[in-house]
TIRO-2110 file (N, C-alpha, C; in Angstrom, 1 decimal):
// TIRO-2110
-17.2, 3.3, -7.7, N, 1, A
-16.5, 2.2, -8.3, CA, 1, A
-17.4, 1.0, -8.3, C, 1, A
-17.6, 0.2, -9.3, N, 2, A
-18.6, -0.8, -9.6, CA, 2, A
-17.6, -2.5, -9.2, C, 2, A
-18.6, -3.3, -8.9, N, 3, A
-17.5, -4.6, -8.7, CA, 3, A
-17.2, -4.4, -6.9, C, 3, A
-16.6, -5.5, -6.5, N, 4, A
-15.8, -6.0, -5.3, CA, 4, A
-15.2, -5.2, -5.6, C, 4, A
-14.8, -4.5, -4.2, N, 5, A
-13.5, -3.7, -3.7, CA, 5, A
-12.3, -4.3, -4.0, C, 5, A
-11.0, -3.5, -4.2, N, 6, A
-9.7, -4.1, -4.4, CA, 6, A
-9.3, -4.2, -3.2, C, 6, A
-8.1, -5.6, -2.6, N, 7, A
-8.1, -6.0, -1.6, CA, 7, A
-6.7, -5.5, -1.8, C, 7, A
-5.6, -5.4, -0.4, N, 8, A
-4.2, -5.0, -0.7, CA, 8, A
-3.6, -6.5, -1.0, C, 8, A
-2.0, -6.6, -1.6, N, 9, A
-1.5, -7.5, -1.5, CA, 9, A
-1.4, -8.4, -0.1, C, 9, A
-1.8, -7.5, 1.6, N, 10, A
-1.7, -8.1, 2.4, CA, 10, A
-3.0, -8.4, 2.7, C, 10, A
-3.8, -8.6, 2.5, N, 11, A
-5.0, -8.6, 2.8, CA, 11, A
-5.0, -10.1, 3.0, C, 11, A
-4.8, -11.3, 2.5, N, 12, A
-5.0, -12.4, 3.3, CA, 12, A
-4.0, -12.4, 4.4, C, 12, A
-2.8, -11.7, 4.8, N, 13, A
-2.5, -12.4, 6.1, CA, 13, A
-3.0, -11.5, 7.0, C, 13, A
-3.4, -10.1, 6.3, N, 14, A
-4.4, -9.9, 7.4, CA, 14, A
-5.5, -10.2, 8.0, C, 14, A
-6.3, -10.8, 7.2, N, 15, A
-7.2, -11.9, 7.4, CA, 15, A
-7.0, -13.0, 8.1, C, 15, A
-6.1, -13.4, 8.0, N, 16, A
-5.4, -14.5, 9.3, CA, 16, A
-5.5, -14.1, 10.5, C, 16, A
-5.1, -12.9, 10.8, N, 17, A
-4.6, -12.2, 11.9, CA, 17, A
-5.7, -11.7, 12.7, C, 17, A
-7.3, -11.9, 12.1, N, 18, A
-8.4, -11.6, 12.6, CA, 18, A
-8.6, -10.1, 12.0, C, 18, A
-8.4, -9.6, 11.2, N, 19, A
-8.6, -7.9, 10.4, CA, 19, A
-10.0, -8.1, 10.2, C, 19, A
-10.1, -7.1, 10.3, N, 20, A
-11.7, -6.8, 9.9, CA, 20, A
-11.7, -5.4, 8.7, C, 20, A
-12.5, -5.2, 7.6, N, 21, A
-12.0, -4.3, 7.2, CA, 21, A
-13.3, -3.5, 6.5, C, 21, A
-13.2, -2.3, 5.7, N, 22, A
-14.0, -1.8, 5.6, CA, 22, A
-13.6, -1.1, 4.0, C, 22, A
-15.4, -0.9, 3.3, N, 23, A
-14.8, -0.7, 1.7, CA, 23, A
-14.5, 0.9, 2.4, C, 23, A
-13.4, 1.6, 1.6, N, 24, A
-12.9, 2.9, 0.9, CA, 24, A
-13.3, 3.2, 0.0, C, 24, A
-13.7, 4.1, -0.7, N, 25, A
-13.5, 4.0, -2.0, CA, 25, A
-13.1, 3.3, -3.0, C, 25, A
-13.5, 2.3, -2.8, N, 26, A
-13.1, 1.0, -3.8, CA, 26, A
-11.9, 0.0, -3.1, C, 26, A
-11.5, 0.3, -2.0, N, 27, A
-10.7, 0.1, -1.3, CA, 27, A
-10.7, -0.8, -0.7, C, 27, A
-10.8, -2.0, 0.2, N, 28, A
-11.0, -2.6, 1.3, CA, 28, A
-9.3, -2.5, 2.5, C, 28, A
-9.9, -1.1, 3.7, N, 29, A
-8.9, -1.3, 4.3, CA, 29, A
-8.9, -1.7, 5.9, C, 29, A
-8.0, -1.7, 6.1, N, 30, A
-8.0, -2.6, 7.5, CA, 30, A
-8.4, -1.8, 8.9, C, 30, A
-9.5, -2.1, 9.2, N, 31, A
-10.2, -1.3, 10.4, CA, 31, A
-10.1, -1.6, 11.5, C, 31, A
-9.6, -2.6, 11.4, N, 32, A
-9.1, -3.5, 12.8, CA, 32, A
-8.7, -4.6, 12.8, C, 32, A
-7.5, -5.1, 13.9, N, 33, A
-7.5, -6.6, 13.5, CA, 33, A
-8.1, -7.2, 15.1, C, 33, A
-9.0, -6.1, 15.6, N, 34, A
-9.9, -7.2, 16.3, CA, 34, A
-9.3, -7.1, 18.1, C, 34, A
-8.4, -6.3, 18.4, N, 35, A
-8.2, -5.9, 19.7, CA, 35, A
-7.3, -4.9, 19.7, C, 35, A
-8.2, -3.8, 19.6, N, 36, A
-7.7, -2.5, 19.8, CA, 36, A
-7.1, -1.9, 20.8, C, 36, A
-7.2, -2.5, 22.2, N, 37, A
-6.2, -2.1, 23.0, CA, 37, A
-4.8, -2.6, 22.6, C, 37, A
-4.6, -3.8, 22.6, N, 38, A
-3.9, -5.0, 21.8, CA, 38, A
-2.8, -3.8, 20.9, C, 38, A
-3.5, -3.5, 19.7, N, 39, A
-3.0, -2.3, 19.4, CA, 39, A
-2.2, -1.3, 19.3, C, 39, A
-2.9, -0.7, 20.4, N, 40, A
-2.5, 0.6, 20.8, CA, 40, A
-1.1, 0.2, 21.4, C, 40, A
-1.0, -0.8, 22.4, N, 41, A
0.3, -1.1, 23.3, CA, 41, A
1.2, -1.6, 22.6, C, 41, A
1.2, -2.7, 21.4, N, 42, A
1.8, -3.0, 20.2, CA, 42, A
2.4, -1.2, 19.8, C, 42, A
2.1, -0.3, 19.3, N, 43, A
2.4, 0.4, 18.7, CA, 43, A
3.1, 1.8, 20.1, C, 43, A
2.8, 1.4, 21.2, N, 44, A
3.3, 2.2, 21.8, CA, 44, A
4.5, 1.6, 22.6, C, 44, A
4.5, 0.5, 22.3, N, 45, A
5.6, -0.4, 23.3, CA, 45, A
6.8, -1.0, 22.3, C, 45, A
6.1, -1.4, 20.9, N, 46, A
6.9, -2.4, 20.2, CA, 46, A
6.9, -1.6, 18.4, C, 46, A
6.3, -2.7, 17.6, N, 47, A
6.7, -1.7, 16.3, CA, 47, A
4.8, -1.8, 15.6, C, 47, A
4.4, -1.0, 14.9, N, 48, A
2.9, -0.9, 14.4, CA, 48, A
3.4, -1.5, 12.7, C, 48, A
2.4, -1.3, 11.5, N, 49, A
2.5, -1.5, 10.3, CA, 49, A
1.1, -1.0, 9.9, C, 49, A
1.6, -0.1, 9.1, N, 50, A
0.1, 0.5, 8.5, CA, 50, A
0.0, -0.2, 7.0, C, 50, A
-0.8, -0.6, 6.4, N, 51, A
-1.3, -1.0, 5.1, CA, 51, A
-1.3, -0.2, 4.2, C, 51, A
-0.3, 0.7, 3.3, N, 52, A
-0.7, 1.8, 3.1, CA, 52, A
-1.0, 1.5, 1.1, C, 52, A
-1.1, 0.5, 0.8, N, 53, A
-1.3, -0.1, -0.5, CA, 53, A
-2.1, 0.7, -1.5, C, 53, A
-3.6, 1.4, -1.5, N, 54, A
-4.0, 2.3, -1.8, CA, 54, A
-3.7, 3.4, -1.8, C, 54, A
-2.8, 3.7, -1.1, N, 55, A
-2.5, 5.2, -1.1, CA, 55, A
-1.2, 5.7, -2.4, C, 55, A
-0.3, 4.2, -2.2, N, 56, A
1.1, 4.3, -3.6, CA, 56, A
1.1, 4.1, -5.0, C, 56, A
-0.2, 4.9, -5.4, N, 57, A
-0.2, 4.2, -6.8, CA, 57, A
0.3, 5.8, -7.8, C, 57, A
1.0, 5.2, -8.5, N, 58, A
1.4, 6.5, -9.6, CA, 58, A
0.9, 6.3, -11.2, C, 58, A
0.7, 6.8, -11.8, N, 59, A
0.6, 6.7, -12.8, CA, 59, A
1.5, 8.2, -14.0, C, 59, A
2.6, 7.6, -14.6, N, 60, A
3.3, 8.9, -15.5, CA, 60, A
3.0, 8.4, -16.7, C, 60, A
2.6, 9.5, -17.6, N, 61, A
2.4, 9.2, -19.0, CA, 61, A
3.2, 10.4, -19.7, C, 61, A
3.4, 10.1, -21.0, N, 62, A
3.8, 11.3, -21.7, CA, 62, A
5.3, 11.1, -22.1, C, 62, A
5.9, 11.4, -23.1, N, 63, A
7.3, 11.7, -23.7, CA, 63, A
8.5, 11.9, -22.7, C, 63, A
8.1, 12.6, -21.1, N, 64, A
8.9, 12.9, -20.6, CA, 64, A
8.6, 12.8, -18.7, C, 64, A
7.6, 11.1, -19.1, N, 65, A
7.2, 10.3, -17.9, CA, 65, A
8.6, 9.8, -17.0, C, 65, A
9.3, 9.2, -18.0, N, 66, A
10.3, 8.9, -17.0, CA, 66, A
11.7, 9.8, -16.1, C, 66, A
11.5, 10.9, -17.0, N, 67, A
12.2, 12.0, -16.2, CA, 67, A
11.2, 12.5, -14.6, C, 67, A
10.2, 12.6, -15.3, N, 68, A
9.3, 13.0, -13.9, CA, 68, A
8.9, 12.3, -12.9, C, 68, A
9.7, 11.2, -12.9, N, 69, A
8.9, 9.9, -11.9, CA, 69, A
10.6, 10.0, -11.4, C, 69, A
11.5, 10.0, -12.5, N, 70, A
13.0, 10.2, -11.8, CA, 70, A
13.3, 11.0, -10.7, C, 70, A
12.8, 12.4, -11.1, N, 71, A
12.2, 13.6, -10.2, CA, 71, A
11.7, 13.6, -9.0, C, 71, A
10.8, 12.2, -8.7, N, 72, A
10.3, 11.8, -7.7, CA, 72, A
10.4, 11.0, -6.3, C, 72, A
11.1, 9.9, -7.2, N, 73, A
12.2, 9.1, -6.6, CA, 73, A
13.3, 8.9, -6.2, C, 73, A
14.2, 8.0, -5.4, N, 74, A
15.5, 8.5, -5.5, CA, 74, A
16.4, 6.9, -6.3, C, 74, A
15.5, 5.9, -6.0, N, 75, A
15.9, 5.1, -6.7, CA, 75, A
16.0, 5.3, -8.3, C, 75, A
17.0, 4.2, -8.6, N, 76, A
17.4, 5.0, -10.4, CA, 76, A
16.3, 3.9, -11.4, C, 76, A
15.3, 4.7, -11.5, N, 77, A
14.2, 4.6, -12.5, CA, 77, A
14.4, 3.4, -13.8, C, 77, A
15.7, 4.1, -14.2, N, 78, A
15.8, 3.5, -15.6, CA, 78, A
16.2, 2.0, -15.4, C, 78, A
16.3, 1.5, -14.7, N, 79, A
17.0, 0.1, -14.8, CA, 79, A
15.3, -1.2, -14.3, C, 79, A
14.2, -0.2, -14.4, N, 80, A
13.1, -0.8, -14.3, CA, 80, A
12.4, -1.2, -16.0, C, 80, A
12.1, -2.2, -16.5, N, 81, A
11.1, -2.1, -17.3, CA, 81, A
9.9, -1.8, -17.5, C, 81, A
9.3, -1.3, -18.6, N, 82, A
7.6, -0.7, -18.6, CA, 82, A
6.6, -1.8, -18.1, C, 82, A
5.7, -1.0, -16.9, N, 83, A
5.1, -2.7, -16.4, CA, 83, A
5.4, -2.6, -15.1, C, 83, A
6.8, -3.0, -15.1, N, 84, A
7.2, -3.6, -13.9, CA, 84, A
7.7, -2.5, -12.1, C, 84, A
7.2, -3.1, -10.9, N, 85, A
6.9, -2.4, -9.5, CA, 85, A
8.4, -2.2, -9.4, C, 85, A
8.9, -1.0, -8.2, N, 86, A
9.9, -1.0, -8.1, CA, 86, A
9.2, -1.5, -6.3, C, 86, A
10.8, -1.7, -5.5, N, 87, A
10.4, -2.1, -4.3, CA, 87, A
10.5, -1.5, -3.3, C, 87, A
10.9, 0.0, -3.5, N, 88, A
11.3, 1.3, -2.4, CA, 88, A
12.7, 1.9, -2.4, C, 88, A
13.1, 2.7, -1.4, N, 89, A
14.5, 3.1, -1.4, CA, 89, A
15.7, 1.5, -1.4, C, 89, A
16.3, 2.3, -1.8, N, 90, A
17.4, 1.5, -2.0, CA, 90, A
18.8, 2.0, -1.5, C, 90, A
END
């Protein structure tokens, strides 16, 4: 992939937060925010958050895209316009 890495939508407050991050595949993901014990006890004591922004991308094409994304989902598809994100279960 040519160009700057794509950053996630959280990528400046993770930057706030002290993240440090690293390219993926075109990716820039979060490798740390800089105290990794910090971390681990966060996620073993209280609640973690993974970035997972590169990982949810879909792409459906074809005459019978929106049946197959229906297929996929459980939210109801059709009340979305062409274009536009949906924002998870519902």
């Amino acid at each position: 992939m040519a160009g700057e890495p794509i950053r996630s939508v959280w990528y400046d407050l993770q930057a706030e937060q002290g993240a440090e991050f690293e390219d993926f595949d075109g990716w820039l993901w979060t490798a740390t925010l800089g105290d990794v014990a910090g971390e681990y006890e966060a996620i073993r004591t209280d609640v973690g958050m993974w970035d997972v922004f590169p990982l949810v991308k879909w792409d459906f094409v074809g005459p019978d895209a929106l049946v197959a994304a229906q297929r996929t989902f459980t939210n109801d598809l059709r009340s979305l316009e062409v274009g536009q994100v949906g924002t998870g279960p519902s």
